[in-house]
C-alpha positions in Angstrom: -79.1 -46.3 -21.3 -80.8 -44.2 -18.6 -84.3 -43.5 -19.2 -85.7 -40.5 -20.5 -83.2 -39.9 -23.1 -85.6 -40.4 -26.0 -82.9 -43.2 -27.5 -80.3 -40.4 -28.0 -76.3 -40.9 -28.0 -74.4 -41.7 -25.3 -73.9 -38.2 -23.7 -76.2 -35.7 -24.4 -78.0 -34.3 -22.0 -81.8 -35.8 -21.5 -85.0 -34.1 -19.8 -84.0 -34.6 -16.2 -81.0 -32.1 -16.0 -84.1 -29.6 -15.8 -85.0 -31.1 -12.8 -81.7 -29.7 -11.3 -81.8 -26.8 -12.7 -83.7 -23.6 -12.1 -86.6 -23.3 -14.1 -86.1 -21.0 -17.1 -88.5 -18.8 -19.3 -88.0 -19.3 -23.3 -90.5 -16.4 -24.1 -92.5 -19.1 -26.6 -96.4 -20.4 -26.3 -96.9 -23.9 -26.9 -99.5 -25.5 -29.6 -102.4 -24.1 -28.0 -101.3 -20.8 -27.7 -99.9 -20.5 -24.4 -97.3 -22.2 -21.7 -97.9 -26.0 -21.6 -98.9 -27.1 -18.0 -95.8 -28.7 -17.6 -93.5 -26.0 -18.3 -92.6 -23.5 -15.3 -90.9 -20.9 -15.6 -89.1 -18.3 -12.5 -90.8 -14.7 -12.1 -87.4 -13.3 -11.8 -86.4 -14.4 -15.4 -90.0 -13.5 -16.9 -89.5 -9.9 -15.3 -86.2 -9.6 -17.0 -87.0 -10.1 -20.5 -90.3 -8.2 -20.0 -88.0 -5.3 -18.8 -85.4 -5.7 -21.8 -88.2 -5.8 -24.3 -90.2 -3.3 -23.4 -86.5 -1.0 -23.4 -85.2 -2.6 -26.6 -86.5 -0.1 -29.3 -84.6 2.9 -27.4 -81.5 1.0 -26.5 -81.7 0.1 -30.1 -82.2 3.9 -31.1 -79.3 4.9 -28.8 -77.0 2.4 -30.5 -77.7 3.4 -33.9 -76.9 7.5 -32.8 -73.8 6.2 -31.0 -72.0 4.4 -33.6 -72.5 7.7 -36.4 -71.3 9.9 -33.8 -68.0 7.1 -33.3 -68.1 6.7 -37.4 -67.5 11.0 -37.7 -65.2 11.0 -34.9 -62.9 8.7 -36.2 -63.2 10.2 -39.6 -65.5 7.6 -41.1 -68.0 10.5 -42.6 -69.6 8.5 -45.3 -71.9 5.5 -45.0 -70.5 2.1 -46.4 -73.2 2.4 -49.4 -71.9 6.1 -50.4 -68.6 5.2 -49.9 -68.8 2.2 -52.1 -70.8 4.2 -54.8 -68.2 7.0 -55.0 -65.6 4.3 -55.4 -66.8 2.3 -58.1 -67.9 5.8 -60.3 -64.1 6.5 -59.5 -65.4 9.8 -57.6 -63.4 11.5 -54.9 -64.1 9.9 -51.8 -62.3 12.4 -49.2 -63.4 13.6 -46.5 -62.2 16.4 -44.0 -62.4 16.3 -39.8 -63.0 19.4 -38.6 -65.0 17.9 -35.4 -62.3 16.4 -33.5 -59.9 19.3 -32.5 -63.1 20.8 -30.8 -63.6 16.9 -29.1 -60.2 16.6 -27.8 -60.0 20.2 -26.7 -62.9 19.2 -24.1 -61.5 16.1 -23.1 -58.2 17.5 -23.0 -59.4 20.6 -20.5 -60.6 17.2 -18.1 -57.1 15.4 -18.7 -54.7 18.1 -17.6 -57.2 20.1 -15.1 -58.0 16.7 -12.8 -59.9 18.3 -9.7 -58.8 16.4 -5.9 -61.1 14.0 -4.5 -60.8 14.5 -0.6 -62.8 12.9 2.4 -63.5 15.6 5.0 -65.2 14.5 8.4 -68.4 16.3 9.2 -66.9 18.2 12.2 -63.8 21.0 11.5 -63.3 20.8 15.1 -62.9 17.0 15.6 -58.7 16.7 15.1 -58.7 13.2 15.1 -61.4 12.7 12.1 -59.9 15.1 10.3 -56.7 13.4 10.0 -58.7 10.0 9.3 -59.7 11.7 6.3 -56.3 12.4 5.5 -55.5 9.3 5.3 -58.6 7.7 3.9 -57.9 10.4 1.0 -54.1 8.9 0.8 -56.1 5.4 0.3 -58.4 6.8 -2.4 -55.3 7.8 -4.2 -53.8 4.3 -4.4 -56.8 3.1 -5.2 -56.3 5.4 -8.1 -53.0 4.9 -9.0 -53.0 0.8 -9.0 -56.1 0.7 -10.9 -54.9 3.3 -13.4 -59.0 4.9 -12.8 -57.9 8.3 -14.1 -56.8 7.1 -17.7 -59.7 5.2 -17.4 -62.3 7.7 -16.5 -60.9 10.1 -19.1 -62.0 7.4 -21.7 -65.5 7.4 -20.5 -65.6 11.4 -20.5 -64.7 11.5 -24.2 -67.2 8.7 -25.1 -69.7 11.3 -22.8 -68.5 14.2 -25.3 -69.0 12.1 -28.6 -72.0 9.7 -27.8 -73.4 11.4 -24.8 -73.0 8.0 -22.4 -69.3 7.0 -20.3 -69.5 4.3 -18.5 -66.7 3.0 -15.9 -66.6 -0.5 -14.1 -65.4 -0.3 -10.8 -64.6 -3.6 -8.4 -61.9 -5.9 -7.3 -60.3 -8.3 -9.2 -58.5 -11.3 -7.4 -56.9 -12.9 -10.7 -53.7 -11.5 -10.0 -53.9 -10.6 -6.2 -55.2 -12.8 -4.5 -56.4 -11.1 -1.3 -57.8 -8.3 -3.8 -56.3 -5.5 -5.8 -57.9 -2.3 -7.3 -60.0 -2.7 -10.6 -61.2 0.3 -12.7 -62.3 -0.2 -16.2 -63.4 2.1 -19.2 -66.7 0.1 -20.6 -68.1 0.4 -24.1 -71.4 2.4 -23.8 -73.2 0.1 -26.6 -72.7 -3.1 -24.0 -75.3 -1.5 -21.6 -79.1 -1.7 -20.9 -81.3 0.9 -18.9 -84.9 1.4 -18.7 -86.9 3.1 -21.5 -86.9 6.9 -20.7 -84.6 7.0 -18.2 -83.4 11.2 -18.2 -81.8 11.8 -14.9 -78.6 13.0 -15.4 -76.1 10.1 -14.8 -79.6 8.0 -14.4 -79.9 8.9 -11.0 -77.4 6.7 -9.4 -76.0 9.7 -6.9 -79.7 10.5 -5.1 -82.1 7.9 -3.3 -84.5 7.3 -6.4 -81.9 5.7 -9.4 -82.9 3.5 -12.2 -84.4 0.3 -11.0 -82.2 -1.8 -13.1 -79.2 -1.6 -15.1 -78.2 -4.7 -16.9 -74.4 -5.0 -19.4 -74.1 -7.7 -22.5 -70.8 -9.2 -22.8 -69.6 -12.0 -25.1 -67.4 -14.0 -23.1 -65.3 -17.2 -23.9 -67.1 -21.0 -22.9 -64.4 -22.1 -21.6 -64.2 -19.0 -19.1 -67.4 -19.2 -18.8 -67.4 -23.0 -18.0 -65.1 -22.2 -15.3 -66.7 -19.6 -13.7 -70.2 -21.4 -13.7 -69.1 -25.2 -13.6 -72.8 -26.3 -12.8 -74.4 -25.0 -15.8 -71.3 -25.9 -18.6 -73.8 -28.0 -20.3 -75.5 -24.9 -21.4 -72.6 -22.8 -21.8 -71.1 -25.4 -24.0 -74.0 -26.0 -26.0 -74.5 -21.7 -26.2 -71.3 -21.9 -27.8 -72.6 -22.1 -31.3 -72.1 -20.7 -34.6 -74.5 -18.5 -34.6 -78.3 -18.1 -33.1 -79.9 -19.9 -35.8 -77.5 -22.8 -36.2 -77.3 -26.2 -34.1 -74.0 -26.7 -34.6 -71.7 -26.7 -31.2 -68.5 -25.0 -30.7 -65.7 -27.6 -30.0 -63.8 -25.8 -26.4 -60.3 -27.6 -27.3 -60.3 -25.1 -30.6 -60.6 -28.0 -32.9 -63.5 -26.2 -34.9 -67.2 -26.7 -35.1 -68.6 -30.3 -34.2 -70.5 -32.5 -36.5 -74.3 -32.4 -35.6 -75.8 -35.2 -34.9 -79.4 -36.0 -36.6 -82.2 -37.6 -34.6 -85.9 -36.8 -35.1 -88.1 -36.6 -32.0 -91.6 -36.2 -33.3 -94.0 -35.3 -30.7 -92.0 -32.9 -28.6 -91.3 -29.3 -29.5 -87.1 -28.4 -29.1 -84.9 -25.8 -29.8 -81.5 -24.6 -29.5 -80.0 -23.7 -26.2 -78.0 -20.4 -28.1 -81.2 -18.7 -29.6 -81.9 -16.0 -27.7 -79.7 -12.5 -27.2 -78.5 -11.0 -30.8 -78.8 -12.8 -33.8 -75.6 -12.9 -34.5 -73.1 -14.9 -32.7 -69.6 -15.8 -31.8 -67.9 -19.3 -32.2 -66.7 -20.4 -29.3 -68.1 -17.7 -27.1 -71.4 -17.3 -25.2 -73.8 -14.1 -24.4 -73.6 -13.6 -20.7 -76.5 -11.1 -19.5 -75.0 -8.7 -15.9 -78.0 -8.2 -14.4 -77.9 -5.4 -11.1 -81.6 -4.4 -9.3 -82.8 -2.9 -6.5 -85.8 -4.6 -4.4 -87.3 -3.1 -1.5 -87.3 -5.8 1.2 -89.1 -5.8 4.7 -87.4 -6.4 7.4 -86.1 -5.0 10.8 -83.5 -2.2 11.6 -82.3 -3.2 15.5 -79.7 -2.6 17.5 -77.4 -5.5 18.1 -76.6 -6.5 21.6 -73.6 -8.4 20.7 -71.7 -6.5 18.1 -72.8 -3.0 19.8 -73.7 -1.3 16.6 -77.2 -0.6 14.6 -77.8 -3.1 11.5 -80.3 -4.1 9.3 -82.0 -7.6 8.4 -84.6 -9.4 6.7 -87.1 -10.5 7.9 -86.0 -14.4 8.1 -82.2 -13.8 9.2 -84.0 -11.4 12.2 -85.8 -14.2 13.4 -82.1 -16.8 13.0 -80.2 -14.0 14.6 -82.7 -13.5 17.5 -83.0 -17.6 17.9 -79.1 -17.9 17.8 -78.5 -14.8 20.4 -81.1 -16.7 22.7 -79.2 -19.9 22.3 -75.7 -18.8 22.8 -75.3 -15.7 24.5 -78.8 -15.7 26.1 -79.0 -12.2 25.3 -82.6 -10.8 23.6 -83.2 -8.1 21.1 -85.5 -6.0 22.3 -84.7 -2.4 20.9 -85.7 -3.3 17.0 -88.3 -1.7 14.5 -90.3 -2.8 11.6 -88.9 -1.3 8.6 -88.3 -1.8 4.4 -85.0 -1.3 3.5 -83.6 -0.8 -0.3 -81.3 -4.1 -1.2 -79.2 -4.2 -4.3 -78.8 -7.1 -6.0 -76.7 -8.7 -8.7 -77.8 -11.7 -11.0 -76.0 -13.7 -14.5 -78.1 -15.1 -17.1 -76.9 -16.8 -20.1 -78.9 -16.0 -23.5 -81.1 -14.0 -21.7 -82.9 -16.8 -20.8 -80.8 -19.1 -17.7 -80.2 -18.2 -14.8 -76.6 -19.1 -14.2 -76.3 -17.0 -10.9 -78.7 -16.5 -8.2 -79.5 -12.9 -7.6 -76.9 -12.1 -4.4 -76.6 -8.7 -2.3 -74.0 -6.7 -4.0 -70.9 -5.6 -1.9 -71.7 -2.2 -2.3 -74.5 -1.8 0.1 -74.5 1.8 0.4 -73.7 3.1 -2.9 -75.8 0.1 -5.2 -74.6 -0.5 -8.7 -71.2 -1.2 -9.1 -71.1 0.7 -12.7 -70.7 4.4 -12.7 -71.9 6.5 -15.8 -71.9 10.3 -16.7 -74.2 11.8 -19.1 -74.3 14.3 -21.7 -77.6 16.2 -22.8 -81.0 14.6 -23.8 -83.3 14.4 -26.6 -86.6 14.9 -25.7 -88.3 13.5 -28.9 -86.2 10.4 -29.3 -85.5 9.2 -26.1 -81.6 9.1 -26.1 -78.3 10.6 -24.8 -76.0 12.8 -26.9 -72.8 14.2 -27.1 -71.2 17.9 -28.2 -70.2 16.1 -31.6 -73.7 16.1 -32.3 -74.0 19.9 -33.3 -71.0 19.3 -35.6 -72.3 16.3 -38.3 -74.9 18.5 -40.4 -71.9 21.2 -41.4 -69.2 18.8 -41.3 -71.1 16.6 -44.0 -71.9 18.9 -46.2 -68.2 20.5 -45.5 -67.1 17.4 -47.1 -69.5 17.1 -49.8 -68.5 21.0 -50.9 -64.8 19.5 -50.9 -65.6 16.5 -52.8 -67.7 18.9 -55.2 -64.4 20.9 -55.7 -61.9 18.3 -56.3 -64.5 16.5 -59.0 -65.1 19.7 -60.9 -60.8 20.6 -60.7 -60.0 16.5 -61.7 -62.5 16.4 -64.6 -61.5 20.1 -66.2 -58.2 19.9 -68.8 -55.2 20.8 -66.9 -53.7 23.2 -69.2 -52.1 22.8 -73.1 -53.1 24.1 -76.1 -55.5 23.9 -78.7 -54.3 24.0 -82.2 -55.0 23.2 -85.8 -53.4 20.6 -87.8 -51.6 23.4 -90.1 -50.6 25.7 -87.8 -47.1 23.7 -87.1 -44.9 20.8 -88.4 -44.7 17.5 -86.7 -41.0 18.2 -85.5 -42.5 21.7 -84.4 -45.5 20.2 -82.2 -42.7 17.4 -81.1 -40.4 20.6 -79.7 -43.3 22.1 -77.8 -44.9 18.9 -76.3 -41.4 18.5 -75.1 -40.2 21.9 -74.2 -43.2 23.9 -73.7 -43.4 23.9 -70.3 -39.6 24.6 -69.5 -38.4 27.7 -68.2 -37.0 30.1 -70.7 -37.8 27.7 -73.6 -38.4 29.2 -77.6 -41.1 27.0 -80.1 -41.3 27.7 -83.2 -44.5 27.8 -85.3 -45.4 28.3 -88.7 -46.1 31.5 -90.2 -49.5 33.2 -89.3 -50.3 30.5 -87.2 -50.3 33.0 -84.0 -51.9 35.8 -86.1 -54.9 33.4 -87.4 -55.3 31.9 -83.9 -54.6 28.6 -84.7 -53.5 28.4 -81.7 -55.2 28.6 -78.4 -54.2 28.2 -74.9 -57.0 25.8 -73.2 -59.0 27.4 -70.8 -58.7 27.4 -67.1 -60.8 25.5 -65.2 -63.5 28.0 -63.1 -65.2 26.8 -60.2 -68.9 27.9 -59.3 -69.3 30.9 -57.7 -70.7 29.7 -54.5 -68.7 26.8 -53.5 -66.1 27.7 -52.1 -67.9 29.9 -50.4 -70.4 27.5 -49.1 -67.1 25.7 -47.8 -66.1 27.7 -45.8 -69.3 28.7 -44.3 -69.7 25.3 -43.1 -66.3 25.2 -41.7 -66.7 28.3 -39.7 -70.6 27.2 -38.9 -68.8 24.7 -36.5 -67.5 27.8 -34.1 -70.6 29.4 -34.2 -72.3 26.1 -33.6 -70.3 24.9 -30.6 -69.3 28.4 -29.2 -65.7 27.2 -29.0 -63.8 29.7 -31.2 -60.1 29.6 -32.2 -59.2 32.0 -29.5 -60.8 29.8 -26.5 -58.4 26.9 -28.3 -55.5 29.3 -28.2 -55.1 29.7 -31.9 -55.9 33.4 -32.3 -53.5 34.9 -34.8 -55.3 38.5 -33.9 -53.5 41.1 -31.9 -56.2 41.0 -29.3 -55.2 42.9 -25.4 -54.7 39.7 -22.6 -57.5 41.3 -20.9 -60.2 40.6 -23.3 -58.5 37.7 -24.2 -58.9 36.4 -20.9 -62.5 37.3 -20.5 -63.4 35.4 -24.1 -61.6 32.5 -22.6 -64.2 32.3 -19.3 -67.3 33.2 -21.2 -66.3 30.3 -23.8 -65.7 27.6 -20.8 -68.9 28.3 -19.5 -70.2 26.7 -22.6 -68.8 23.7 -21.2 -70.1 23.5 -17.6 -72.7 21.1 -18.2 -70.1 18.7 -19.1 -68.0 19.6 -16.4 -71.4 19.4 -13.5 -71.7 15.5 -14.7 -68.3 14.7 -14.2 -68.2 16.3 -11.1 -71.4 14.1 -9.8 -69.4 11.3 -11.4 -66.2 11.7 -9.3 -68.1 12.1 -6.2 -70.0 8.9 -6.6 -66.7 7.4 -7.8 -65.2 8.1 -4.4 -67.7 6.6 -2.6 -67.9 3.8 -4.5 -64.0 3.1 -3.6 -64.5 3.8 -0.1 -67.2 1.2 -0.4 -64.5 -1.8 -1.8 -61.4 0.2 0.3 -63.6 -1.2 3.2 -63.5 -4.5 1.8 -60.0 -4.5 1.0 -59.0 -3.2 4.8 -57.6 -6.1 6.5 -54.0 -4.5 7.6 -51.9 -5.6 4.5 -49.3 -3.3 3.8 -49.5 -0.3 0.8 -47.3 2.1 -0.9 -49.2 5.7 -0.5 -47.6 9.2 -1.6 -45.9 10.2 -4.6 -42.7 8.8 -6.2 -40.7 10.9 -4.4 -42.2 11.1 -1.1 -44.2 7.5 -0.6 -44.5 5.7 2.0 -45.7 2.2 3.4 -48.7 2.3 5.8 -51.0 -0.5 7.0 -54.7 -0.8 5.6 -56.6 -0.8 8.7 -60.6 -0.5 9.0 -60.2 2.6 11.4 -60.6 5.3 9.0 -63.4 3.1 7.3 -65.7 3.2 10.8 -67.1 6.7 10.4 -68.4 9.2 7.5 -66.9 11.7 5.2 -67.9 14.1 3.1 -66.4 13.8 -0.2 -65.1 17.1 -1.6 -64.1 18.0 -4.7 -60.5 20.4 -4.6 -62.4 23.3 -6.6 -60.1 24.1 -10.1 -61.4 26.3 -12.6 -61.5 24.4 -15.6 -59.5 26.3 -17.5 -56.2 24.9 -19.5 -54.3 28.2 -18.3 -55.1 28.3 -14.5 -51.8 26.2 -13.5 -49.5 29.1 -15.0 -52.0 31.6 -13.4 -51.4 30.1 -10.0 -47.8 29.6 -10.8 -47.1 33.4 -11.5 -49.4 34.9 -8.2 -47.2 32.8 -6.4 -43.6 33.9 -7.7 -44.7 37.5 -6.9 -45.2 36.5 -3.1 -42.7 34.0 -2.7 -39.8 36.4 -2.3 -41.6 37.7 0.7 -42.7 34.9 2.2 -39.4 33.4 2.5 -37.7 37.1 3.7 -40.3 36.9 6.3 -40.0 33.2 7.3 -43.5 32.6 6.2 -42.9 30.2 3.2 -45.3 26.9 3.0 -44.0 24.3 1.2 -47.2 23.2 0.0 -47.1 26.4 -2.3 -44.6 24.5 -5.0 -47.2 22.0 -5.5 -49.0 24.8 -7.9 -45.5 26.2 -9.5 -45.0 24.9 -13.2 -41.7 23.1 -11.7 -40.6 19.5 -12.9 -42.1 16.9 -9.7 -38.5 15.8 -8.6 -37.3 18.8 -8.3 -40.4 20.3 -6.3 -39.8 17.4 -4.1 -36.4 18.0 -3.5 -37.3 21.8 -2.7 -39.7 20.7 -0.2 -37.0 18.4 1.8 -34.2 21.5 1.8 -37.2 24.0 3.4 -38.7 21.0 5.7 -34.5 20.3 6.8 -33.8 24.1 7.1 -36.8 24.3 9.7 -35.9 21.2 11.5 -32.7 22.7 12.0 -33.4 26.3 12.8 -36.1 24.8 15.9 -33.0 22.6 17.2 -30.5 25.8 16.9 -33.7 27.2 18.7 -33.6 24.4 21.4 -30.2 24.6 21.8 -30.2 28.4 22.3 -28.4 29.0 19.0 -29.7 31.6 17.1 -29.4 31.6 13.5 -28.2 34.9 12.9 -28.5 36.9 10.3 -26.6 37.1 6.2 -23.3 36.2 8.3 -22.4 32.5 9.8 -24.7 31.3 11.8 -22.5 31.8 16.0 -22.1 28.1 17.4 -22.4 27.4 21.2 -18.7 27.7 22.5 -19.0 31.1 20.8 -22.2 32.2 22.4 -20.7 30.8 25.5 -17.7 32.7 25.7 -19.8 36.0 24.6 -22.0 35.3 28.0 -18.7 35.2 30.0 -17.4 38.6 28.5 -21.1 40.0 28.8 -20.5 38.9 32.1 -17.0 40.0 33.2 -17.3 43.7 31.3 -20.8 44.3 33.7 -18.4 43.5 36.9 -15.8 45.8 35.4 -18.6 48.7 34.8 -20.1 48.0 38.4 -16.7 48.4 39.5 -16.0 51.4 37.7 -19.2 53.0 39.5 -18.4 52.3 42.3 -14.9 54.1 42.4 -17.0 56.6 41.0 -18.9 57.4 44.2 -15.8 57.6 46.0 -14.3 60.5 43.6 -14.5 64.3 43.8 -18.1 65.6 42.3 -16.6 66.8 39.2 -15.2 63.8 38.1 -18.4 61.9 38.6 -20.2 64.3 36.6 -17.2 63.6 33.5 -17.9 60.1 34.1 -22.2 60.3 33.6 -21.5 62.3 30.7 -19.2 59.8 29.2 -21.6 57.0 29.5 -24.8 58.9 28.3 -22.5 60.2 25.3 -21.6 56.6 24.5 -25.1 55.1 24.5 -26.4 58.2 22.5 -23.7 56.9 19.8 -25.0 53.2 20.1 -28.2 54.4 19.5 -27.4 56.3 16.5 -25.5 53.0 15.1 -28.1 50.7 15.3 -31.1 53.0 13.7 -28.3 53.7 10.9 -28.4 50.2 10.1 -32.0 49.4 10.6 -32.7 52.4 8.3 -30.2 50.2 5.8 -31.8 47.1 6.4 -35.7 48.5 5.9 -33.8 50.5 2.2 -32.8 47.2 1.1 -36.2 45.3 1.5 -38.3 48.6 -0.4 -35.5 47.8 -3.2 -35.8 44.2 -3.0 -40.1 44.7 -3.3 -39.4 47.3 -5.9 -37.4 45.2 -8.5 -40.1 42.5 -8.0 -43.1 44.6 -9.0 -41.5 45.8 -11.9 -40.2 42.4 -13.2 -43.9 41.4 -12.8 -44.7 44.3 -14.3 -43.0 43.7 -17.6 -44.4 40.5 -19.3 
């Protein structure tokens, strides 16, 4: 057996797999107190579990607020130890949910009120850029759509509204495409790690100064694991444990835990590779550690002879780049400069503790972390993010315990009878009321001066104290008062209150909800850049479907639009559930006139609460209409008025008698000249009579055309009058 196994079995590892693997911190001293002299450890590692601890008791914190704020969303209100307490005294353990109408009103506002995301070019005037955009936007939105990001993102703005953090994973994923497809995924908020007091709204990551790191703990399968990290399965197998405090290994064919195998190895220190990370753990499945950083790297920004563009390197690929241009194209850099530039980075660790990954350059070199998160609001004294469902767990607990109050006091008073004394009735009497006492229109039969001696007494009815009901409904309605969201703003008022004031409660309520709305806009922006970042990637001229499902198309994904820089705009929508059917009725008031005055666009359907087929279909009978009406044009055809449109033999053969009736009329004057002077002077009158009738014809019917559009305008203002 090789040397250096201590004597141990026939395939465990020994001592010198360490020698080809990257050195790893364990966070322990040795006998003396600190790190042996033979044990080195990598900076990179030691930084990362310095960080981690030193954030742990926040992350900690935030976790614990997170998962009561989940616990009273879902309608878990009472801790497992009052829950079990209640049971076993065979107490009421009901409880009410007032909180999550008020949660899904917010996040339904963001579901059906979805701003655009556009790319604009920097320059109105530049034609070209501007359709670029167009089309990069058109990529955005297949991004979108493949990925299924707005589902997605809708997820991570309700965790925002209950727990105050949504997070969103955004990438490529080549497991089912294989030159790349559109990734977008909604990520549990407890998975992630950030520095200790980090209060930027969505930490920063849309302005030049954003957390230093960010870091997400996964549990992930060994036998994935193994496959994605091949070189370090020896430690992803033997991760696989039971648990962090047992030495037993995870079999990977499914076949259970192995047997462990006992050997003693007295003068040496061991143990196990899974300790580390939480304490509990997963059979079969190991602790992977996502590590993203930023470092500040010197280097050179220079302008490259060969590629013609401006670039960035470090300082050792500067120095390969120049050697290689000098060798092969004998061409120098000479226009360079001396400068630090900000390099994100992306590194795996197993346990916290082994490096499975070098730290690489992530794709994303202009937009950094590959994670996008929106906030909610922060607490000063604690340290951590919360959500709007914060304001709601004081009333709504002691909503429920009022409740639970009420339905003890009503289960443990007597639920009506009697009261009576043995002689007041015989036993076939007290068998005729037990049985018929309680039936409609029923007679029982006592004995005498049983009634007149009360002997017999109906129980009393049960009476509740004063104040609790009252106190229940106090904290029910609290919750308005709390959150500023009244029944009206959730369209539930049963008052007769005027549409104008109404309307004004509803926008002074939504602007309770701005904040919300300010970090989801920052979100969306730095959400299109980030998939402008992988579009870039993805570009290498494979064919996608863009457009709707009635009016898609195929188009190649070319790097063209990817070469220069947008601005990314969000299509300004009030948030308001109600705007669409604002829109919709503005436009049906002006529609009528637009399409008497040929001034229709049929962009204005998009905002018209019309089924999407049929607002397609509209679109394709105005686009054909036009397309005709410029060939009639084209073709000299005019398209007439309410009548048939006149084809071009007809307009031909009107020329011809246009034509033939001017040589009859110059004929006509000149037999004129050649008559007596009286009979000219009949003849000038006839013609000036005859055009003074013509005249009179066509004002009579423009004065009929000009009535019937005043009429037309008329009925429309007072049908919009009406509702």
């Amino acid at each position: 057996m090789a040397g250096g196994t201590l004597g141990l079995p026939q395939g465990l590892p020994s001592e010198s797999i360490l020698d080809t693997t990257r050195a790893f911190e364990v966070g322990e001293v040795g006998i003396s107190g600190s790190p042996g002299p033979q044990v080195s450890y990598d900076p990179f590692i030691r930084w990362v579990s310095t960080e981690m601890v030193r954030a742990e008791p926040h992350i900690m914190l935030q976790r614990e607020q997170m998962r009561e704020a989940w616990r009273f969303n879902d309608g878990h209100q009472l801790s497992d130890e009052d829950l079990r307490n209640l049971r076993n005294q065979r107490r009421p353990d009901t409880a009410l949910n007032e909180i999550q109408k008020f949660i899904k009103f917010a996040a339904g506002i963001e579901r059906r009120t979805q701003q655009a995301l556009l790319f604009a070019a920097f320059t109105q005037e530049d034609t070209q850029r501007q359709v670029l955009g167009e089309l990069l936007t058109k990529y955005y939105e297949y991004f979108a759509k493949e990925s299924r990001m707005q589902w997605e993102r809708s997820r991570a703005f309700e965790s925002k509204l209950v727990c105050g953090l949504g997070f969103m994973d955004i990438g490529i994923s080549r497991k089912l495409d294989p030159q790349g497809g559109p990734r977008a995924s909604f990520c549990d908020a407890s998975q992630f790690w950030w520095p200790e007091g980090t209060s930027k709204e969505n930490f920063g990551l849309d302005t030049p100064s954003p957390v230093k790191w960010l870091a997400r703990e996964t549990w992930m399968d060994v036998d994935e694991a193994v496959s994605k990290w091949p070189d370090q399965a020896i430690f992803l197998r033997a991760a696989g444990g039971t648990s962090g405090s047992d030495n037993l290994q995870w079999s990977s064919q499914g076949k259970g835990p192995r047997n462990p195998i006992n050997y003693v190895v007295p003068w040496i220190m061991t143990e196990p590779v899974n300790k580390g990370g939480t304490d509990q753990g997963k059979p079969g499945k190991c602790q992977i550690l996502e590590w993203q950083h930023y470092e500040d790297q010197p280097g050179y920004y220079f302008f490259d002879p060969v590629q013609r563009d401006d670039t960035w390197l470090n300082n050792s690929d500067f120095r390969k780049l120049r050697m290689r241009y000098r060798a092969l194209f004998k061409q120098e850099i000479t226009d360079y400069d001396k400068q630090e530039h900000r390099v994100f980075q992306r590194a795996f660790l197993l346990n916290r503790r082994i490096l499975l990954e070098e730290p690489k350059p992530l794709k994303t070199r202009d937009e950094g972390y590959t994670w996008n998160v929106m906030t909610g609001s922060w607490d000063r004294h604690d340290k951590v993010w919360f959500g709007i469902l914060r304001g709601f767990i004081a009333p709504q607990r002691y909503a429920n315990s009022m409740f639970r109050q009420t339905l003890e006091i009503l289960g443990a008073s007597a639920k009506g009878g009697y009261l009576a004394q043995t002689d007041a009735m015989t036993p076939a009497q007290k068998r005729d009321i037990e049985d018929t006492g309680a039936r409609p229109g029923s007679s029982n039969f006592v004995l005498p001066g049983a009634i007149s001696g009360n002997k017999i007494l109906p129980k009393p009815i049960p009476v509740l104290p004063q104040g609790t009901m009252e106190v229940l409904t106090f904290c029910i309605d609290v919750m308005e008062k709390i959150s500023g969201l009244s029944m009206s703003l959730l369209g539930q008022d049963q008052s007769n209150t005027p549409g104008v004031s109404l309307r004004r409660r509803l926008t002074a309520g939504m602007v309770l909800l701005a904040a919300e709305f300010d970090a989801l806009s920052r979100f969306r922006q730095r959400e299109g850049r980030l998939v402008y970042e992988f579009m870039r990637l993805m570009a290498d001229d494979r064919l996608i479907r863009i457009g709707g499902a009635f009016d898609s198309q195929m188009v190649q994904l070319s790097k063209e639009p990817f070469a220069i820089k947008y601005d990314v705009v969000l299509d300004e929508i009030d948030q308001d559930p109600n705007q669409r059917q604002y829109y919709t009725d503005q436009i049906l008031q002006i529609a009528p006139i637009l399409v008497r005055t040929g001034n229709f666009v049929p962009e204005l359907l998009d905002y018209v609460n019309l089924p999407a087929q049929f607002r397609e279909k509209l679109k394709q009978s105005i686009m054909q209409s036009e397309q005709q009406k410029m060939q009639m044009a084209m073709q000299g055809i005019s398209p007439g008025g309410r009548g048939k449109p006149r084809g071009l033999e007809e307009i031909k053969a009107d020329t011809q008698l246009k034509q033939a009736r001017s040589i009859e009329h110059l004929a006509k004057a000149s037999a004129t000249l050649q008559k007596p002077q009286n009979d000219r002077l009949r003849t000038v009158f006839d013609i000036q009579r005859g055009q003074r009738e013509l005249q009179q014809g066509e004002r009579g019917l423009n004065l009929e055309l000009l009535g019937r559009l005043f009429d037309a305008l008329k009925t429309n203002r007072d049908g919009a009058a009406k509702p």
